[in-house]
C-alpha positions as CSV (number, residue, x, y, z in Angstrom):
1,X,0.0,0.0,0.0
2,X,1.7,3.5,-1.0
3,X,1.5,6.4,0.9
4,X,-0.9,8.1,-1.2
5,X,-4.1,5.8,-0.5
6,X,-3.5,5.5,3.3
7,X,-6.4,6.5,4.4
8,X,-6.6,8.9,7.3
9,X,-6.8,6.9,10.0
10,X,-3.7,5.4,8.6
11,X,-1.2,8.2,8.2
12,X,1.7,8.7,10.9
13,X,0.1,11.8,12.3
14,X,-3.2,10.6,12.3
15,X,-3.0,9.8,16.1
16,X,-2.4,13.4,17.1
17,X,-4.5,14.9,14.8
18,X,-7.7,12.7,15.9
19,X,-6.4,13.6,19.9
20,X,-6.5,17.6,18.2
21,X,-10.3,17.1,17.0
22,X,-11.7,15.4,19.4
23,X,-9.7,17.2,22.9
24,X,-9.5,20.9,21.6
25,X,-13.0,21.9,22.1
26,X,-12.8,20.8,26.0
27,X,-9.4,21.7,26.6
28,X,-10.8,25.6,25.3
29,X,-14.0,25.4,27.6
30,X,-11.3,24.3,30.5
31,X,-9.1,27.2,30.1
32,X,-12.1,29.4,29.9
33,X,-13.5,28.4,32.8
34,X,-10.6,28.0,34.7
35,X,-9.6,31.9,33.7
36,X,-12.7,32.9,33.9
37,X,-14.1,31.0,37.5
38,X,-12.3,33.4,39.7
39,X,-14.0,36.4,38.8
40,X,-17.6,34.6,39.3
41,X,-17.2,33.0,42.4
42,X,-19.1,35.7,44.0
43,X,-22.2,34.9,41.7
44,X,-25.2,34.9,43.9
45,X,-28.8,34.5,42.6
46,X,-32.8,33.8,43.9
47,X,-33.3,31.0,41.6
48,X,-29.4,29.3,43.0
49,X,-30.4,30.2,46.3
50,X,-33.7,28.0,45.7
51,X,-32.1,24.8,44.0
52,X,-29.4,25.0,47.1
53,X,-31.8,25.5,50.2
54,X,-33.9,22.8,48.6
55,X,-30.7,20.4,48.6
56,X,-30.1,21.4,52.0
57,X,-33.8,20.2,53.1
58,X,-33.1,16.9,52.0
59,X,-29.9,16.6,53.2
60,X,-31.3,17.2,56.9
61,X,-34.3,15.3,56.1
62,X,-36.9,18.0,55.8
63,X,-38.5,16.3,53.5
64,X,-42.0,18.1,53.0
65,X,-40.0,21.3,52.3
66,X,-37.7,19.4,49.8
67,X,-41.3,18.2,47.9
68,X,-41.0,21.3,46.1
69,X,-44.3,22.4,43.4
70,X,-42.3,25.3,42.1
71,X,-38.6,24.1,41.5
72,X,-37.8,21.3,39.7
73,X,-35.8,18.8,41.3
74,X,-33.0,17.1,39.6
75,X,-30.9,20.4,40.0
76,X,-30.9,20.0,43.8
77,X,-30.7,16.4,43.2
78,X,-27.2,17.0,42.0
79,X,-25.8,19.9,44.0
80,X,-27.0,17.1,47.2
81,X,-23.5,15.1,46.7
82,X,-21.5,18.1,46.9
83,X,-23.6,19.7,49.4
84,X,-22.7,16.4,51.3
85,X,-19.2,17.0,51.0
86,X,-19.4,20.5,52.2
87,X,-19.0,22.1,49.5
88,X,-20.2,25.7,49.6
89,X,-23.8,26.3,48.2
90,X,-23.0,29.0,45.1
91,X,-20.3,26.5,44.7
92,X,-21.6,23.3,44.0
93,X,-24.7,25.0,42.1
94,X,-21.5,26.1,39.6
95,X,-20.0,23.2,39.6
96,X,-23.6,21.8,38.5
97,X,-23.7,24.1,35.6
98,X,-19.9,23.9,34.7
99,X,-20.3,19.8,34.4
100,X,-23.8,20.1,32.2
101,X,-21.4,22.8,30.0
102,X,-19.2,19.9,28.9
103,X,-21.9,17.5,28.4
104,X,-23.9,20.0,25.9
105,X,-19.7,20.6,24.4
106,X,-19.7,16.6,23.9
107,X,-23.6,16.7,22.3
108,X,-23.3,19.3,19.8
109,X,-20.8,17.6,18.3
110,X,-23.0,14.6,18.0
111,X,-25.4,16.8,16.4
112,X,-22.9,18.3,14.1
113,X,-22.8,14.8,12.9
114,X,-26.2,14.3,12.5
115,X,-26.4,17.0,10.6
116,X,-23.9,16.4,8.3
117,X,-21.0,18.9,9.0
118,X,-18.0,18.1,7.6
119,X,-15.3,16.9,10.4
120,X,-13.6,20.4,10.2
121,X,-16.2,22.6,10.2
122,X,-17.2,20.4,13.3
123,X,-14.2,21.2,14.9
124,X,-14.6,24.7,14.1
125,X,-18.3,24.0,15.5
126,X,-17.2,22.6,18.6
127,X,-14.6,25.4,19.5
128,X,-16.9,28.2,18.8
129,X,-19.5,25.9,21.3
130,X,-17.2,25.9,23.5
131,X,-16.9,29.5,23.9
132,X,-20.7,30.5,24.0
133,X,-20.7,27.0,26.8
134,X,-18.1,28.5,28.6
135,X,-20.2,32.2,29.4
136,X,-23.5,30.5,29.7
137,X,-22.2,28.1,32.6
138,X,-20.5,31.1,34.3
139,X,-23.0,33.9,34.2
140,X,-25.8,32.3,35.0
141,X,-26.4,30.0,37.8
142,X,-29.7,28.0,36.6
143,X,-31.0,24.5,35.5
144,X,-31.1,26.0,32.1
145,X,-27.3,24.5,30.8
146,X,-28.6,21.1,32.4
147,X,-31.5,21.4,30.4
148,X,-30.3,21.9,27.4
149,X,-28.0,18.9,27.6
150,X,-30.9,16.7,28.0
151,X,-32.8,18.2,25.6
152,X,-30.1,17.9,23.1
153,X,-29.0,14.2,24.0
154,X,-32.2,13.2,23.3
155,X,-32.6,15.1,19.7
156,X,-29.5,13.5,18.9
157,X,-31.9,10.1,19.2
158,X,-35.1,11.7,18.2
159,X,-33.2,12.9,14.9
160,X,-32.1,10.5,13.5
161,X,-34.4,8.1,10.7
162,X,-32.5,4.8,11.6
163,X,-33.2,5.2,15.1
164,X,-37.0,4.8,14.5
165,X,-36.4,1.9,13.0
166,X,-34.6,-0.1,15.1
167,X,-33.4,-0.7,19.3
168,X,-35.1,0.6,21.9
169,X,-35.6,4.6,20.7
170,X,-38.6,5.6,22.2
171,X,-37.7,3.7,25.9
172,X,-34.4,5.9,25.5
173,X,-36.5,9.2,24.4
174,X,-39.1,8.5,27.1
175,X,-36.5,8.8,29.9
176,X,-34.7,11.3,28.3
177,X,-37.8,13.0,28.3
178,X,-38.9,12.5,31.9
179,X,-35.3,13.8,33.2
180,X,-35.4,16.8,31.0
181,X,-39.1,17.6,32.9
182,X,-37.2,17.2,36.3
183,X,-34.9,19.2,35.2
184,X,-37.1,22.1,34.1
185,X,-41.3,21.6,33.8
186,X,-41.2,23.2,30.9
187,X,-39.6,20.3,28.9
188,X,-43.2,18.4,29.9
189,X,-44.8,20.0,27.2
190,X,-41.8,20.6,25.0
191,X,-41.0,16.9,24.8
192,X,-44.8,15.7,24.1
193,X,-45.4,18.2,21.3
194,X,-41.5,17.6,19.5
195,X,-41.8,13.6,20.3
196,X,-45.0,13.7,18.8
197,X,-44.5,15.6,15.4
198,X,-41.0,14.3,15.2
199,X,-43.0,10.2,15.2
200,X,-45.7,12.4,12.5
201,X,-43.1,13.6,10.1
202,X,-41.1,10.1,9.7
203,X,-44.2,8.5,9.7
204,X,-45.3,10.6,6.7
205,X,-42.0,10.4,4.6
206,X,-41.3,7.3,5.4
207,X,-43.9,4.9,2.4
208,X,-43.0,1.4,3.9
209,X,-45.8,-0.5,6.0
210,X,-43.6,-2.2,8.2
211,X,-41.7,0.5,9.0
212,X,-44.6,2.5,9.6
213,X,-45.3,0.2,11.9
214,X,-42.1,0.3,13.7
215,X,-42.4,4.5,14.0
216,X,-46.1,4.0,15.7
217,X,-44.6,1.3,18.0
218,X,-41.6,3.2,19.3
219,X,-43.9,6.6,19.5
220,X,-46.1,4.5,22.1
221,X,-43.7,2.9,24.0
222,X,-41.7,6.8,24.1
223,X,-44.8,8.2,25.4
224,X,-45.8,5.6,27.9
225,X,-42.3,5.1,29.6
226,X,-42.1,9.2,29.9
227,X,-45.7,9.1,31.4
228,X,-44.7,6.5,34.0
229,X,-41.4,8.0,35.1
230,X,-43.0,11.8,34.8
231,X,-46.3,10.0,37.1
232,X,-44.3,9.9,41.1
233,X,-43.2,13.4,40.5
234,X,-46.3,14.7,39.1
235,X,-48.3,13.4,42.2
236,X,-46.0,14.8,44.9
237,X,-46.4,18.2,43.4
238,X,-50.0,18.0,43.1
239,X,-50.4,17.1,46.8
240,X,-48.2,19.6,47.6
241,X,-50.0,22.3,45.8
242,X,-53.1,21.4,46.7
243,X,-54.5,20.9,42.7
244,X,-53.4,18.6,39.9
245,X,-50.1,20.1,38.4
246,X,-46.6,19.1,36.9
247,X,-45.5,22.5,38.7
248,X,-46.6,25.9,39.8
249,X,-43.6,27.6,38.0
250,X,-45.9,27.7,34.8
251,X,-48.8,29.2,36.8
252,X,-47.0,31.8,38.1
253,X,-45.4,33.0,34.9
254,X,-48.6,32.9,33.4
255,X,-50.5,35.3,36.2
256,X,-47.4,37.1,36.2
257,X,-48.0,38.4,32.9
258,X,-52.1,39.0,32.9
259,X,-53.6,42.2,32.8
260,X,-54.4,43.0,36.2
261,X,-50.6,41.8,37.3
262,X,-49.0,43.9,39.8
263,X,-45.7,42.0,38.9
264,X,-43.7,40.3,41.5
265,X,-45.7,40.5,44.5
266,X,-42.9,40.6,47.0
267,X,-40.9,43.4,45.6
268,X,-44.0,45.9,47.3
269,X,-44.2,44.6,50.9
270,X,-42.8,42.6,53.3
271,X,-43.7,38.3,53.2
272,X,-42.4,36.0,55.6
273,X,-40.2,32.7,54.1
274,X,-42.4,30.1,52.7
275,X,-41.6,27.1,54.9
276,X,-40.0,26.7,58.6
277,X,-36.5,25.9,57.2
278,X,-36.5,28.6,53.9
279,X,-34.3,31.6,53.3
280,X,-37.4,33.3,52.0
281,X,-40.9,33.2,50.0
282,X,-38.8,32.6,46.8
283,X,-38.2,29.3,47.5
284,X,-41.7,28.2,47.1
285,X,-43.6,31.7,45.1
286,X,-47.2,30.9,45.8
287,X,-49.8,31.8,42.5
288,X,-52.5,33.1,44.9
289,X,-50.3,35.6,45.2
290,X,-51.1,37.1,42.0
291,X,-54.6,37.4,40.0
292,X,-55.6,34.1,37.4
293,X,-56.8,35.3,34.2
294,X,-57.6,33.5,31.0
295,X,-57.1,35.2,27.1
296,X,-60.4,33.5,26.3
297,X,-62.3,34.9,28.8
298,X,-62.8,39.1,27.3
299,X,-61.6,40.5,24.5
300,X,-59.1,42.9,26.7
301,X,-57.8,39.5,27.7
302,X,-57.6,38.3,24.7
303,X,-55.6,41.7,23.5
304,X,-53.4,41.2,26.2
305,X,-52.1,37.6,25.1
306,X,-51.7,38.5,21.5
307,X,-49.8,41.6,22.5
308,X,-47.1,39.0,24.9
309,X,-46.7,36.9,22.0
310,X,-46.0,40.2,19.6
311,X,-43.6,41.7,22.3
312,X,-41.8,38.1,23.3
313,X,-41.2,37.2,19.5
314,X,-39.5,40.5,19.3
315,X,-37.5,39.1,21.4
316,X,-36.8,36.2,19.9
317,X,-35.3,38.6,16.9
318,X,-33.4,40.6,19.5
319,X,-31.8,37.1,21.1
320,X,-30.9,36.1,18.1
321,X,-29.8,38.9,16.8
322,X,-27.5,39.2,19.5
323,X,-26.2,35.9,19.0
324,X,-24.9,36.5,15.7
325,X,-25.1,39.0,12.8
326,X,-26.3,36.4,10.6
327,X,-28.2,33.9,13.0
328,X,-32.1,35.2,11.6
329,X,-30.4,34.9,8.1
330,X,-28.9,31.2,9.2
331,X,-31.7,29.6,10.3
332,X,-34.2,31.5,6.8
333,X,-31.2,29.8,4.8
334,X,-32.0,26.4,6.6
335,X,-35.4,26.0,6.7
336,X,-35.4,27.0,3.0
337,X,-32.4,24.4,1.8
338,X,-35.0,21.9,4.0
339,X,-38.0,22.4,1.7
340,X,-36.3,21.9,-1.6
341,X,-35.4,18.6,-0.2
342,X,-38.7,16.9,0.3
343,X,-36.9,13.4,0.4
344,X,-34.6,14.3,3.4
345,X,-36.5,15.6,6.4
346,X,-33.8,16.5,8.9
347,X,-33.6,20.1,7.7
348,X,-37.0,21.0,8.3
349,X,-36.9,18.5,11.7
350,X,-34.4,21.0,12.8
351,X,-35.8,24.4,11.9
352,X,-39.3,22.6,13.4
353,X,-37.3,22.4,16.3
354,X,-35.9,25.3,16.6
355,X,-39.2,26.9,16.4
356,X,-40.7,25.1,18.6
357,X,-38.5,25.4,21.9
358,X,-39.4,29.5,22.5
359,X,-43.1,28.8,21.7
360,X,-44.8,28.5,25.2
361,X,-42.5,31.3,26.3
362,X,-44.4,33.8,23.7
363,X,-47.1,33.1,26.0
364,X,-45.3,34.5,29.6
365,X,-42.0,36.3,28.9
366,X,-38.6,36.2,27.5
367,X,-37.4,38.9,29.7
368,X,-35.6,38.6,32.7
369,X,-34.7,42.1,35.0
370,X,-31.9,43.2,32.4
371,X,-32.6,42.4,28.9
372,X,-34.0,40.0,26.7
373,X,-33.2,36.4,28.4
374,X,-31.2,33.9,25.9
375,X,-31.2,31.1,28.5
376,X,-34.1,29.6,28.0
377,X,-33.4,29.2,24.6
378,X,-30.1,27.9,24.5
379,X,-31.0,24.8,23.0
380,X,-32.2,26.6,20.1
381,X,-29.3,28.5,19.5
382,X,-26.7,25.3,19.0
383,X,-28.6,24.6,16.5
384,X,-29.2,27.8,14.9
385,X,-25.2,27.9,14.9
386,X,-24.6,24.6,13.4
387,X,-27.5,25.4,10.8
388,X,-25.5,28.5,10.0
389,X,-22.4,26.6,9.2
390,X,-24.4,24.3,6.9
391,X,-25.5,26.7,5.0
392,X,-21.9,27.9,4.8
393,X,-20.6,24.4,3.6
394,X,-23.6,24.2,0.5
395,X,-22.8,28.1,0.1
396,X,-19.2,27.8,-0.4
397,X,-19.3,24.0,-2.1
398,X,-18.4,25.9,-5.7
399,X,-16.0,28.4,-4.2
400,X,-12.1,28.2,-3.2
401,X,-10.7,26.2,-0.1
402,X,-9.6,29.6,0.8
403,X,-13.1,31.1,0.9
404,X,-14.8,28.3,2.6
405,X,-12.4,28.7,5.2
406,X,-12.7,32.2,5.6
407,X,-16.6,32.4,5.5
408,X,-16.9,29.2,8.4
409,X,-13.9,31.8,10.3
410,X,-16.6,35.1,9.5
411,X,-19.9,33.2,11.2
412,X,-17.7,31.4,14.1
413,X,-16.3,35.1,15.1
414,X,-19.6,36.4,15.1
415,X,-21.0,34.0,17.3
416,X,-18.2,34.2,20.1
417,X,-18.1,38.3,20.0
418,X,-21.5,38.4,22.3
419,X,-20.9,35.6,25.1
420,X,-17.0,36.8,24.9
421,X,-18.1,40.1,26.0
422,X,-20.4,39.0,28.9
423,X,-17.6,37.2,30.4
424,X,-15.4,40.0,30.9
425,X,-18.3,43.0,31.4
426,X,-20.2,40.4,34.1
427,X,-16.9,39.6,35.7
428,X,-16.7,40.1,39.8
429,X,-20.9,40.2,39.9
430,X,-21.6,40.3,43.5
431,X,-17.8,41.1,45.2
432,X,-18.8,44.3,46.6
433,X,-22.0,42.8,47.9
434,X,-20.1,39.3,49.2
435,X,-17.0,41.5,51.2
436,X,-19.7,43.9,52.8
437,X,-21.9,41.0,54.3
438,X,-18.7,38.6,55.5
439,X,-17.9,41.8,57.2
440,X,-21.1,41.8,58.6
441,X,-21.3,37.7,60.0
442,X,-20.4,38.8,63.5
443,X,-22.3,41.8,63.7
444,X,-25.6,40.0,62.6
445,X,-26.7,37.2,64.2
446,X,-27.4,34.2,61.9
447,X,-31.5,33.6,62.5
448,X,-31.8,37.1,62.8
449,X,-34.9,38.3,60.9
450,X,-33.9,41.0,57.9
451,X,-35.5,43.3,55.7
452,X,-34.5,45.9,53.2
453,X,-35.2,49.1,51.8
454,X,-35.2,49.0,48.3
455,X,-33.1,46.0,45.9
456,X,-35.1,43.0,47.2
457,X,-32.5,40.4,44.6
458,X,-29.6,42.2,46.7
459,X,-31.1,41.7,50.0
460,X,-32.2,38.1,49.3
461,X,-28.4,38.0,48.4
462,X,-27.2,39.8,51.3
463,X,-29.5,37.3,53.8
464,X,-28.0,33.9,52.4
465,X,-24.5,35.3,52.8
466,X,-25.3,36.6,56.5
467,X,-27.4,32.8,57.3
468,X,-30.3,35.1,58.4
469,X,-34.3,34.9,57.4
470,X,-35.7,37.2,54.9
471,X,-39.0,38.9,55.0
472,X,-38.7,41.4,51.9
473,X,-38.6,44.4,50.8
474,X,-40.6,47.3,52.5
475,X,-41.3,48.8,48.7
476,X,-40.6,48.8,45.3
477,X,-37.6,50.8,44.0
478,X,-37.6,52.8,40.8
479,X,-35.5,50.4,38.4
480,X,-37.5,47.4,40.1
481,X,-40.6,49.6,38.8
482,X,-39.3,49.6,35.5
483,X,-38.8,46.3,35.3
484,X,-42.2,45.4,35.8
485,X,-43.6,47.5,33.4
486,X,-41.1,46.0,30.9
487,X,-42.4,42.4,31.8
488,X,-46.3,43.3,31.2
489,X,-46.4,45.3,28.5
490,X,-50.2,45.7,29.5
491,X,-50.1,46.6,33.4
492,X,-53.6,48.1,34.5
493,X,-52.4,50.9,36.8
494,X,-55.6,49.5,39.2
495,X,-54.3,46.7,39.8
496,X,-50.7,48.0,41.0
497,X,-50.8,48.6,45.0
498,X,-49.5,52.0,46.1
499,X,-46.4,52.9,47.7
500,X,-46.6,51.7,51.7
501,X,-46.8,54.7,54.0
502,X,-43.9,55.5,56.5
503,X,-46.4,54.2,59.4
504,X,-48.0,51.3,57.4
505,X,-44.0,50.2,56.8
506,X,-43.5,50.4,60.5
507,X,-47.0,48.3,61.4
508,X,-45.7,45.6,58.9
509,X,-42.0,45.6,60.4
510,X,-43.3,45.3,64.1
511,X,-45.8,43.2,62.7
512,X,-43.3,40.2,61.1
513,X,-40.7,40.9,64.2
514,X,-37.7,41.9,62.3
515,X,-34.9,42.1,63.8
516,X,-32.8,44.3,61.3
517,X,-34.0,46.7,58.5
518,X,-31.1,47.4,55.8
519,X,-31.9,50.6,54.0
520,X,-30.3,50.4,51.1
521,X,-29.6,52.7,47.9
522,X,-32.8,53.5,46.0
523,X,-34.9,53.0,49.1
524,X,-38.1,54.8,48.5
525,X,-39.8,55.1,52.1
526,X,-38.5,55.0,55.5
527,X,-40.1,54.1,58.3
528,X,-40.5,57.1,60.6
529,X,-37.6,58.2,62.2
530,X,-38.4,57.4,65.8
531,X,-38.7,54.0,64.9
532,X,-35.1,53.7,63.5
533,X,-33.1,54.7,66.7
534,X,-31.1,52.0,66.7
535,X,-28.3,52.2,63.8
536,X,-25.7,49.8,63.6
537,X,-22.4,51.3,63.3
538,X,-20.0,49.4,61.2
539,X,-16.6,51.2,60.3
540,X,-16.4,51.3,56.0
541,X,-20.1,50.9,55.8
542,X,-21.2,53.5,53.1
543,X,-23.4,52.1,50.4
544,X,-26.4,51.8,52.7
545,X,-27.8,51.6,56.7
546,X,-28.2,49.3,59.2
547,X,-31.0,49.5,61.6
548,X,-31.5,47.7,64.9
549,X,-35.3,47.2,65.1
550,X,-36.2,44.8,67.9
């Protein structure tokens, strides 16, 4: 055999280059994150706080409290182990996002494959993966990474034709299914609606009886072993709640956003933790807390959900948008290569599924307090970014090596520019906040009960740092005021409760016992003056007070 027909697995250097392709994408994502870590380990947020107090309940066997109707377990579930180990909370919720970033790393490039990329532009796939990964795990401390790289191991099944066809599919995309639902409710419905018109589409291109046959069979046995391992969840959380449910997460969005919505209850008055054990109402929000409403019930209602699903799919543009220059352009490319080849359906499969995971979100929101929110769509955008370099590989199939190159180079540049820049302009999040309240451990007593002035996500913060209760925030702050217009773009000014009174602020303080009142920048009403004659005096305290109430 002469050197010219080895093949590539057969040349000298193959060794090293196959250790190059397949090691280069996680040895970038571990030198991000290793870089990067330091400045983030100060990350504090309400939803991590949540996940984390919930692993804490089962790990001292407070088991009613870790039955939780609002969060989804399997987060908790794995931050338990480290929690057992002592690691800190913030910490292990990272290291829970970190380890789901290099599974997604590992299942894009499965998808790459089923969708045909070329081995370099996988490569080139992978490394620019690993970059957006890398700032997803780090600036965000959420189930939405470990989401995703359910969601994504089981489209690498669902996806694939010859997988219908033979083995044991649908068991595999059943329990895929049910851990993606543990992992976030939302994947209930996202999982029954894709699994379902996924079965439909092979069915319908696919002209052989007996392998007709074979789809139905696998679609049944998907949906039955997802009902089955779904079933001991869904009746825990519907005892707990009080009402059949999968969760109350997707009733609270939903009243969050009616028309008579006053937006998050608890930024406007003081509420007591939701359990014996919790840090505070957060950790189990309760709907009643905010007014039902239907779209079908009155026209305005029915104005008000058309104009969410306007406002949100502007959103979608703006995500995308700042994902990459050319994402919209990408995935139009895509879905229209898809329909001039009726015979293959995995182009249109894709863009079907693309479309598909923001849908129920048009309904409720895509905002979160900032901007639009990319992570729950992060699933969507992996693909959108290998669609985009198919399109580049057709595009450039008549052009030079040269241009090919440089046009994969173009779209993989553009995609790491925006999650590039988050790392470095989110870096140290929360270090000001975090040195203040260590400072502060042996001045407040941990148990104490705490309120603020103003910034209820800093003084939720502030409170799980400290080890102390908290009650609230005594009123809504001008930026938190803007934030909830932002998220209903249809408040009714009636149904928005006014300001608290000085005296009505001191009734409610007395009246829930707190202990300490922080007054903190952007506080809009004190309680009267007499009330606050016990400041705390803490040498190189400046950004806000302490007061000693009881």
């Amino acid at each position: 055999m002469t050197t010219s027909s080895l093949t590539a697995t057969e040349t000298p250097d193959a060794p090293a280059r196959s250790a190059i392709f397949k090691f280069t994408p996680f040895a970038l994502y571990a030198l991000i994150i290793l870089t990067f870590h330091p400045f983030y380990r100060y990350l504090i947020g309400p939803d991590a706080i949540s996940y984390v107090s919930i692993a804490d309940h089962i790990l001292h066997g407070q088991w009613t409290e870790a039955a939780n109707p609002y969060w989804s377990p399997l987060m908790s579930w794995l931050i338990l182990p480290l929690r057992a180990l002592n690691v800190p909370g913030m910490l292990a919720a990272q290291t829970v996002c970190i380890t789901s970033g290099l599974a997604v790393l590992w299942l894009v490039r499965r998808l790459a494959r089923v969708l045909g990329l070329k081995p370099g532009t996988e490569l080139v796939a992978a490394c620019t993966a690993a970059v957006m990964t890398a700032s997803f795990a780090l600036v965000w401390i959420t189930p939405d990474l470990l989401s995703t790289a359910i969601i994504l191991y089981y489209l690498t099944i669902a996806l694939s034709p010859e997988n219908w066809l033979r083995g044991r599919a649908g068991i595999r995309c059943g329990i895929l299914g049910a851990i993606a639902y543990l992992a976030k409710a939302y994947n209930f419905y996202y999982f029954l609606a894709h699994f379902v018109l996924v079965a439909a589409a092979f069915w319908v291109s696919n002209r052989n009886r007996e392998e007709r046959n074979r789809i139905l069979r696998q679609l049944a046995t998907g949906l039955v072993v997802f009902f089955v391992f779904c079933l001991p969840w869904i009746v825990l959380v519907s005892v707990r709640a009080g009402t059949p449910t999968i969760s109350t997460a997707s009733t609270w969005n939903r009243r969050l956003v009616g028309p008579d919505s006053p937006g998050n209850p608890q930024f406007y008055r003081l509420m007591p933790p939701s359990s014996p054990h919790a840090l505070s109402m957060w950790e189990n929000p309760s709907p009643s807390l905010l007014p039902s409403w239907s779209p079908l019930a009155s026209v305005r209602n029915l104005k008000q959900q058309i104009r969410l699903i306007v406002v949100n799919l502007r959103g979608v543009f703006e995500i995308l948008r700042h994902l990459s220059f050319f994402a919209l352009s990408a995935l139009v490319v895509y879905a229209l290569w898809g329909i001039s080849r009726p015979k293959d359906p995995i182009p249109l499969l894709v863009t079907m599924t693309i479309l598909l995971m923001p849908a129920g979100y048009l309904l409720v929101t895509l905002r979160d307090r900032y901007a639009w929110d990319d992570r729950y769509l992060y699933g969507a955008l992996f693909l959108v970014m290998l669609a985009g370099f198919v399109d580049i590989e057709l595009g450039t199939s008549v052009l030079t090596k040269f241009a090919r190159k440089l046009g994969i180079a173009i779209y993989a540049l553009s995609l790491i520019l925006e999650p590039s820049w988050a790392l470095v302009r989110s870096r140290n999040i929360g270090r000001n906040l975090y040195v203040t309240m260590s400072g502060l451990r042996g001045v407040i007593a941990p148990g104490s009960r705490l309120a603020v002035c103003g910034q209820w996500n800093d003084g939720i913060a502030m409170a799980y740092i400290l080890g102390t209760p908290f009650y609230g925030s005594t009123g809504i702050t001008l930026d938190e005021e803007e934030f909830r217009a932002t998220l209903n773009p249809n408040p009714n000014p009636q149904g928005i409760p006014k300001q608290a009174t000085s005296s009505e602020i001191e009734a409610s303080l007395r009246g829930n016992q707190i202990n300490y009142l922080f007054a903190l920048p952007g506080c809009p009403v004190l309680p009267p003056a007499e009330f606050l004659r016990k400041p705390v005096e803490v040498p190189g305290l400046r950004d806000f007070k302490i007061f000693r109430l009881l």
